[in-house]
GUTIGU-372857 format. One record per residue: x, y, z of N, C-alpha, C, O in turn. Coordinates in steps of 0.05 Angstrom, whole numbers, padded with zeros to 5 digits, always signed. Layout:
BEGIN
XYZXYZXYZXYZ...
//
This chain:
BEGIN
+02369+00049+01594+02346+00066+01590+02327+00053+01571+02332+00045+01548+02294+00052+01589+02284+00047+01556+02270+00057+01543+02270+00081+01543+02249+00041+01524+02238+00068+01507+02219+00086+01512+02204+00080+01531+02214+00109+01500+02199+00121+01506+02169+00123+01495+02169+00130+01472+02146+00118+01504+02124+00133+01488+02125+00154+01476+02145+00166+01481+02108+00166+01460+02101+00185+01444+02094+00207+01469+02103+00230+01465+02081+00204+01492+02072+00229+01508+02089+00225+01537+02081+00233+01559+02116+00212+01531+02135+00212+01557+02144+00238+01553+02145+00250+01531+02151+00249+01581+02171+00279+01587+02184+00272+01608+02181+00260+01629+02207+00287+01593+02234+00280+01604+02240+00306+01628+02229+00328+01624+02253+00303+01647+02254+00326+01670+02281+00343+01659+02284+00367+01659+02295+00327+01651+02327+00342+01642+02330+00331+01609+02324+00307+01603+02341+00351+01584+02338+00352+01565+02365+00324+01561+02380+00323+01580+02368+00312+01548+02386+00297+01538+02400+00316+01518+02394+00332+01500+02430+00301+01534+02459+00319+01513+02454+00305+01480+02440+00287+01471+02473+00325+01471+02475+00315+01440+02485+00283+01439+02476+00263+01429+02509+00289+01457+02534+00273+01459+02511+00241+01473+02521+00222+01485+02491+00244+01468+02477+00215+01486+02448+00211+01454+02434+00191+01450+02447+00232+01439+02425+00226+01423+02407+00248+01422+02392+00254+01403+02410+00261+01448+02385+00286+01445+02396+00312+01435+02410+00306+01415+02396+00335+01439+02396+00359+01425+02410+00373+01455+02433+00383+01455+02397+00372+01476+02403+00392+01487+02388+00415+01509+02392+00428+01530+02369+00409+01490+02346+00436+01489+02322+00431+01498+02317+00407+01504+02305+00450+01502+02275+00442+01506+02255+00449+01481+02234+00437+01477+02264+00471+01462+02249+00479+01442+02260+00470+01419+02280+00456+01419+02247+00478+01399+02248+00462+01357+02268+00487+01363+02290+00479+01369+02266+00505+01363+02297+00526+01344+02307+00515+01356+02312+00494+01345+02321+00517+01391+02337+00513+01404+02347+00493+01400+02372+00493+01401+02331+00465+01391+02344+00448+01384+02354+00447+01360+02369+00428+01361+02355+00456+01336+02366+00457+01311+02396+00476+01312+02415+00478+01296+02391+00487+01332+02410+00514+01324+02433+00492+01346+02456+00487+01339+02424+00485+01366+02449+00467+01381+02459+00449+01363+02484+00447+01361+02439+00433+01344+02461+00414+01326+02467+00424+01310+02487+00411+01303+02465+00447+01291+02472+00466+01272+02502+00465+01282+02519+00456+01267+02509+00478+01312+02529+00489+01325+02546+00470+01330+02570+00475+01334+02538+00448+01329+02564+00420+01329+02573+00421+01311+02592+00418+01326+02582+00422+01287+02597+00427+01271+02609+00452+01262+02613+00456+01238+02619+00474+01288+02634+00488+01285+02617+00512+01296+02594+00505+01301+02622+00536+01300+02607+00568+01309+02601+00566+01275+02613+00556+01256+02573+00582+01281+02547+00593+01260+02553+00616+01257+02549+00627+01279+02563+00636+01239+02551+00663+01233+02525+00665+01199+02520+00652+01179+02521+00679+01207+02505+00686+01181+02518+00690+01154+02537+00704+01146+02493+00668+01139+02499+00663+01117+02520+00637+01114+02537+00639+01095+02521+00615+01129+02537+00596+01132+02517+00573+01114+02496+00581+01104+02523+00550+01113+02515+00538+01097+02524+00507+01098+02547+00501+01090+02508+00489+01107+02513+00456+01105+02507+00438+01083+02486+00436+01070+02529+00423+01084+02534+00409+01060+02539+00382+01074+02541+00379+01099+02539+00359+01052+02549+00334+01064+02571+00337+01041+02575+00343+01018+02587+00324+01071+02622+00315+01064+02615+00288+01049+02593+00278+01047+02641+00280+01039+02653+00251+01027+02641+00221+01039+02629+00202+01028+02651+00225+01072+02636+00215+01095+02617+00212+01098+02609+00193+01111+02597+00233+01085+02564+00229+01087+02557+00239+01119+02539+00231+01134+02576+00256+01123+02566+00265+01150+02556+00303+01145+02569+00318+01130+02537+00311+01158+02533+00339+01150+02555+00356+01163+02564+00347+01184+02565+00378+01152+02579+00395+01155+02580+00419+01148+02572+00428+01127+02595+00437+01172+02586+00469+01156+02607+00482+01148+02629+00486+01160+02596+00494+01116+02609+00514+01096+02610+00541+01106+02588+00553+01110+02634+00553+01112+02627+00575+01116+02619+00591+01100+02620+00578+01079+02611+00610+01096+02597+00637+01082+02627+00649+01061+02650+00658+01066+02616+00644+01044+02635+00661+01021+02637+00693+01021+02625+00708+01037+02651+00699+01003+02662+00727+01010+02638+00746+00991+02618+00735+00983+02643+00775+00983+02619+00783+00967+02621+00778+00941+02640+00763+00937+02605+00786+00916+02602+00773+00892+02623+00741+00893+02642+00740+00877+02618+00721+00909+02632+00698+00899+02603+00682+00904+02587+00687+00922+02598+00660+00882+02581+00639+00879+02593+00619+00891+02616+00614+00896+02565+00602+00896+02572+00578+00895+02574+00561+00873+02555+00561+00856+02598+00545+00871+02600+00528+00855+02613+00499+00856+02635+00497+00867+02603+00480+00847+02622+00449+00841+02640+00451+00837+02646+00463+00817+02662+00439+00854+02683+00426+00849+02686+00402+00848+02699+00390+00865+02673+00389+00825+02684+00355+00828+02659+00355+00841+02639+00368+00835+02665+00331+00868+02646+00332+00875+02632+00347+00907+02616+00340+00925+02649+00371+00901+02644+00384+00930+02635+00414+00925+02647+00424+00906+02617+00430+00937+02608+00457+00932+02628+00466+00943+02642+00454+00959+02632+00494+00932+02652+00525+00943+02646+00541+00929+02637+00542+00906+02655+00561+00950+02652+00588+00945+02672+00594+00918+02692+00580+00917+02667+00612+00899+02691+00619+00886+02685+00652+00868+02662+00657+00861+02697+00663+00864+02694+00688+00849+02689+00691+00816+02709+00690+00801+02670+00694+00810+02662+00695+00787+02665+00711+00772+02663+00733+00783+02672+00714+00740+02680+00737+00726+02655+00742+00725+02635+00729+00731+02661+00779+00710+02637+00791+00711+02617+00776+00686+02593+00772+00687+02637+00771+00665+02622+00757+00647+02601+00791+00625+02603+00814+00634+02589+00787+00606+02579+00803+00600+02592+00810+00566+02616+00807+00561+02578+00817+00552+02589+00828+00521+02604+00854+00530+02599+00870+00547+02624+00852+00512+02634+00893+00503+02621+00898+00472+02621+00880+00456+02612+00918+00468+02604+00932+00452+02620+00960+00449+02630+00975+00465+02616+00958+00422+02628+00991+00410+02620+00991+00387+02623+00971+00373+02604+01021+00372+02599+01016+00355+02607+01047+00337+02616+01068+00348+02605+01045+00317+02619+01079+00310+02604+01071+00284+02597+01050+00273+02601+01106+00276+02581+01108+00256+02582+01135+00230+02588+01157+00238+02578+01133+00213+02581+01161+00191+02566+01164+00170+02559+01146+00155+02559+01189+00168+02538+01212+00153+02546+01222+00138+02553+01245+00145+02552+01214+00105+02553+01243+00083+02538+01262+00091+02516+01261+00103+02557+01291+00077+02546+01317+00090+02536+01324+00060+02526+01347+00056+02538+01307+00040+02541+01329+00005+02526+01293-00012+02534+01271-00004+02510+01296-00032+02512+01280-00045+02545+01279-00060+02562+01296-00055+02550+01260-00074+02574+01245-00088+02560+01229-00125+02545+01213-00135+02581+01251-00134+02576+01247-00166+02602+01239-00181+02623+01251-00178+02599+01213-00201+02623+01215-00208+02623+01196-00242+02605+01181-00250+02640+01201-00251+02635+01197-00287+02667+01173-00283+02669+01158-00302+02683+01172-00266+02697+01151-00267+02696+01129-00279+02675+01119-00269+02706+01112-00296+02711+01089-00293+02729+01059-00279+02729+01035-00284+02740+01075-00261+02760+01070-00239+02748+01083-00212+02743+01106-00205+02745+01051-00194+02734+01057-00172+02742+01084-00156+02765+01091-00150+02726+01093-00152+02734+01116-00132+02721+01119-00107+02698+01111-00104+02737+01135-00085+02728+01131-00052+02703+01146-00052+02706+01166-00065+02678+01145-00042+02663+01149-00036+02657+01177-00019+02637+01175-00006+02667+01197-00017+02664+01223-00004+02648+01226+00024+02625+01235+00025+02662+01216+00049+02637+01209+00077+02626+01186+00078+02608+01182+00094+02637+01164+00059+02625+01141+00068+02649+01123+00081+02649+01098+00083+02663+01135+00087+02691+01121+00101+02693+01120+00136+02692+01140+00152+02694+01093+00142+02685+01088+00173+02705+01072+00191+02701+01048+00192+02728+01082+00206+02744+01065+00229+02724+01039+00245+02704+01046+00258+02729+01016+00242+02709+00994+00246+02717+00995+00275+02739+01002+00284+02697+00988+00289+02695+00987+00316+02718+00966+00335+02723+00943+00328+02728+00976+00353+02748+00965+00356+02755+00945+00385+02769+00949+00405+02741+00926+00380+02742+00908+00407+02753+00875+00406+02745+00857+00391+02773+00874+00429+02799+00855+00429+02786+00834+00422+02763+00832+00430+02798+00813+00402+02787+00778+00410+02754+00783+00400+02739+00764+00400+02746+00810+00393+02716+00802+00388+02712+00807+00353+02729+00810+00335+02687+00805+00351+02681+00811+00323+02659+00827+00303+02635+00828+00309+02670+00837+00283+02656+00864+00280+02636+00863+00257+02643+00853+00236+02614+00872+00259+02584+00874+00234+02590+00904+00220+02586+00925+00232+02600+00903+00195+02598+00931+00181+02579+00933+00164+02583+00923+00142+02551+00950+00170+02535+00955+00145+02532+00979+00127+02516+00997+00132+02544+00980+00110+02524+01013+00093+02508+01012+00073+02509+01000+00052+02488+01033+00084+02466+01031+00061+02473+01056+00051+02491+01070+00060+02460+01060+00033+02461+01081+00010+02435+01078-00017+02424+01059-00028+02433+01106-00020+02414+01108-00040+02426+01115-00072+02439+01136-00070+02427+01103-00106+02441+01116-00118+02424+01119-00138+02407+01103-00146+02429+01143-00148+02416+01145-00179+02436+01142-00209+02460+01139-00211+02418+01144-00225+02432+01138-00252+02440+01165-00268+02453+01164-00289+02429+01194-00252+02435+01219-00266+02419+01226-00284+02419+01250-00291+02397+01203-00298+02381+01212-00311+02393+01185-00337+02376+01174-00350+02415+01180-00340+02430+01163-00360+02422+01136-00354+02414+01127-00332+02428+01118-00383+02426+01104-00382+02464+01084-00376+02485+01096-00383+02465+01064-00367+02489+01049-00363+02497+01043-00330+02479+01045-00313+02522+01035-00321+02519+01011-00298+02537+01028-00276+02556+01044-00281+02526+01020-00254+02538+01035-00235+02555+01012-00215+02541+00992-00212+02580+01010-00202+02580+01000-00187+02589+01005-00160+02608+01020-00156+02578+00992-00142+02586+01010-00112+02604+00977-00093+02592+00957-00086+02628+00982-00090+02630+00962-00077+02647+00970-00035+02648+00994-00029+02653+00954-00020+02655+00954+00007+02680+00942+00004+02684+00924-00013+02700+00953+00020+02727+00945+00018+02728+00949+00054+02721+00969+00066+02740+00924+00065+02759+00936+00094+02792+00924+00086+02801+00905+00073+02803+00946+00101+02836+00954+00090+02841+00951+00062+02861+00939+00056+02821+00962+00040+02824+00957+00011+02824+00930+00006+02843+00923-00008+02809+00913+00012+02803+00886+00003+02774+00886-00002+02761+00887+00019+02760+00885-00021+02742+00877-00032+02727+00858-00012+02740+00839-00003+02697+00864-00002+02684+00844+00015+02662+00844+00007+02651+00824+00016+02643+00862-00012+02621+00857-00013+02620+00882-00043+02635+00900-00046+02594+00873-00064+02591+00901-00081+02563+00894-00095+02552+00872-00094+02557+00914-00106+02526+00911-00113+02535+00932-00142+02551+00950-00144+02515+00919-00162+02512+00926-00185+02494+00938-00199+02481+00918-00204+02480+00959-00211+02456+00961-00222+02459+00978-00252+02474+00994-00262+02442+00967-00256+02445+00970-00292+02414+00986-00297+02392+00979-00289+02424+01011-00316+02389+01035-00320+02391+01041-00350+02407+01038-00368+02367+01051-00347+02362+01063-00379+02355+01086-00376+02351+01097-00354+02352+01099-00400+02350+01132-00391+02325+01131-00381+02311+01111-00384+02316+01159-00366+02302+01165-00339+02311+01161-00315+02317+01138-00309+02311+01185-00296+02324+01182-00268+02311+01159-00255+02288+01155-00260+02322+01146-00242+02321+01125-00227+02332+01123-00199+02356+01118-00199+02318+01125-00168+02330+01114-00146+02336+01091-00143+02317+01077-00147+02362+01075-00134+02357+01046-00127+02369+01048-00100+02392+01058-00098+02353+01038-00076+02371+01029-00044+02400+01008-00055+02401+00994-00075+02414+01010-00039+02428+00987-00040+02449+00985-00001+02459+00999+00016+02444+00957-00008+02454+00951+00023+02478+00932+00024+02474+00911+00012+02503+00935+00037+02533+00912+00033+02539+00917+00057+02540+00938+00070+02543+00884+00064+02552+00884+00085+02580+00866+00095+02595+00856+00078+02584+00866+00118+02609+00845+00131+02613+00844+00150+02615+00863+00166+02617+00809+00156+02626+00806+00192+02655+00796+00188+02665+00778+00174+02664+00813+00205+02691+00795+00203+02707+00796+00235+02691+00798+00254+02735+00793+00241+02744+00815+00261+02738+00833+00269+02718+00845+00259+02752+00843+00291+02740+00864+00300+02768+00881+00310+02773+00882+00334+02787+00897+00289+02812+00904+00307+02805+00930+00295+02808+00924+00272+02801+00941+00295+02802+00979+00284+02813+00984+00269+02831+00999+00272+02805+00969+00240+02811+00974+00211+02797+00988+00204+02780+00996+00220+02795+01002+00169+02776+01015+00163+02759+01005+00146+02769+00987+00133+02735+01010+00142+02714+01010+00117+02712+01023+00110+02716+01044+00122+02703+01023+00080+02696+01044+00061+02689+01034+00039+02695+01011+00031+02670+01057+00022+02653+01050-00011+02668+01068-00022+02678+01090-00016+02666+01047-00045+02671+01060-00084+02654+01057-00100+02637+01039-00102+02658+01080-00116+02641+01068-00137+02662+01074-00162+02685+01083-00163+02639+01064-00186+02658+01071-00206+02624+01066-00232+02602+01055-00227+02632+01077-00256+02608+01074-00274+02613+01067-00308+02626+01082-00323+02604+01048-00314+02611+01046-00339+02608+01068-00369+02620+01064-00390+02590+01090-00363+02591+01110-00383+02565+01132-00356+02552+01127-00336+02567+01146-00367+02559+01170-00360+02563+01181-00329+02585+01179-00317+02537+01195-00317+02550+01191-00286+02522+01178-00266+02498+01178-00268+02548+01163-00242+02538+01148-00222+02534+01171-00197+02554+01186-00194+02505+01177-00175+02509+01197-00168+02498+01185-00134+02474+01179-00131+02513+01182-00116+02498+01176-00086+02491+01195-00071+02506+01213-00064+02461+01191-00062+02449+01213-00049+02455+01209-00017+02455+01188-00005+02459+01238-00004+02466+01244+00020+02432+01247+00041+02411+01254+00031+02434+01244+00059+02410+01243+00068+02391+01267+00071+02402+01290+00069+02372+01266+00074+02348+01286+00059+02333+01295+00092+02325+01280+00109+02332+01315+00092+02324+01318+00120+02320+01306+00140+02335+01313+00159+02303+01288+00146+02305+01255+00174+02310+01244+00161+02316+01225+00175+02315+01236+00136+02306+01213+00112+02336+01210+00120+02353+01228+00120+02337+01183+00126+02373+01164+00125+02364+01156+00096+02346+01140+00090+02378+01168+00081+02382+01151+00054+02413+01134+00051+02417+01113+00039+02436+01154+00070+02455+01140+00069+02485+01137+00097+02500+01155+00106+02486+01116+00102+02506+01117+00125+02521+01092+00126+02515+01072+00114+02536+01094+00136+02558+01068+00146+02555+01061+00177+02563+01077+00195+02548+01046+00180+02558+01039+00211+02572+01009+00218+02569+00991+00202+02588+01005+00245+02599+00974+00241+02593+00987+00277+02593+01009+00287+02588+00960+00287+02587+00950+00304+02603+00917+00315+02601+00895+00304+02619+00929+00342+02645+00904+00349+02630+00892+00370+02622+00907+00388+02626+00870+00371+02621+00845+00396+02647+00834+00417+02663+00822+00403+02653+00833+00434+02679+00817+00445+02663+00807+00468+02674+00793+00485
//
């Protein structure tokens, strides 16, 4: 056979199996060589093999991606992937007054830390404290499972005084507890409970996994 011009027509289509397709039309002809490498359903997919010859992938199953292996695509099932969150949170119902000199627990500022496997947990509490009107040192410190993690200090002279104070910690995340103390070197240390919308004081921790 020889060659053809650009505006030769052929009376009978040439087989695959000789060079041609098959067909007389562009789909018809794609979809016949598509079909040499195996029955087509939807959502199938060609790749080149090792060989460098094209070949067809069948269609993976639902939620599975495609992905590399080495050096060949497949289907495979993907974790969902995604954060867990949990977060837990607490509201004094009463301000908290106290003339101690020995730390003492905080009345409502005590918080079960959020509790998520292998992940890890942000504990913050703020709080508002005054001095009672006295002069001398207040201190408020953050303990999880009674270990000391964070504390703030403030030192007044007579006249009432507000000061914010904020302590925090990242640590684990297994559902231990948090909690504040305070304690005061002479007179009394007094933390205010929140004031109508006004958050003056709360604990919250938040767990990541």
């Amino acid at each position: 056979m020889g060659a053809f011009s650009s505006d030769s027509t052929l009376s009978t289509p040439v087989a695959i199996n000789k060079g041609g397709t098959g067909q007389t039309t562009a789909q018809a002809a794609l979809d016949a060589l598509a079909a040499a490498s195996g029955s087509l359903v939807q959502g199938d997919v060609f790749i080149v093999d090792a060989s460098g010859n094209v070949v067809r992938l069948a269609r993976g199953s639902d939620n599975q991606t495609l992905v590399m292996n080495g050096s060949n695509p497949n289907w495979e099932t993907v974790s969902s992937g995604g954060a867990t969150v949990a977060t837990t949170s607490v509201k004094p119902t009463a301000s908290f007054t106290t003339s101690s000199t020995s730390f003492t627990d905080i009345t409502g500022m005590t918080v079960s830390m959020a509790d998520v496997t292998s992940g890890k947990c942000i504990t913050t509490a703020d709080l508002t404290v005054d001095n009672s009107g006295a002069s001398g040192e207040t201190f408020v410190i953050l303990l999880v499972d009674d270990t000391i993690v964070n504390g703030q200090q403030i030192i007044t002279t007579s006249g009432e005084i507000e000061f914010p104070m904020s302590l925090s910690y990242a640590g684990d995340s297994d559902g231990t507890t948090a909690k504040l103390q305070m304690k005061v070197s002479a007179n009394n240390g007094r933390m205010l409970y929140n004031s109508g919308s006004s958050v003056l004081c709360q604990i919250n921790s938040m767990g990541v996994g």
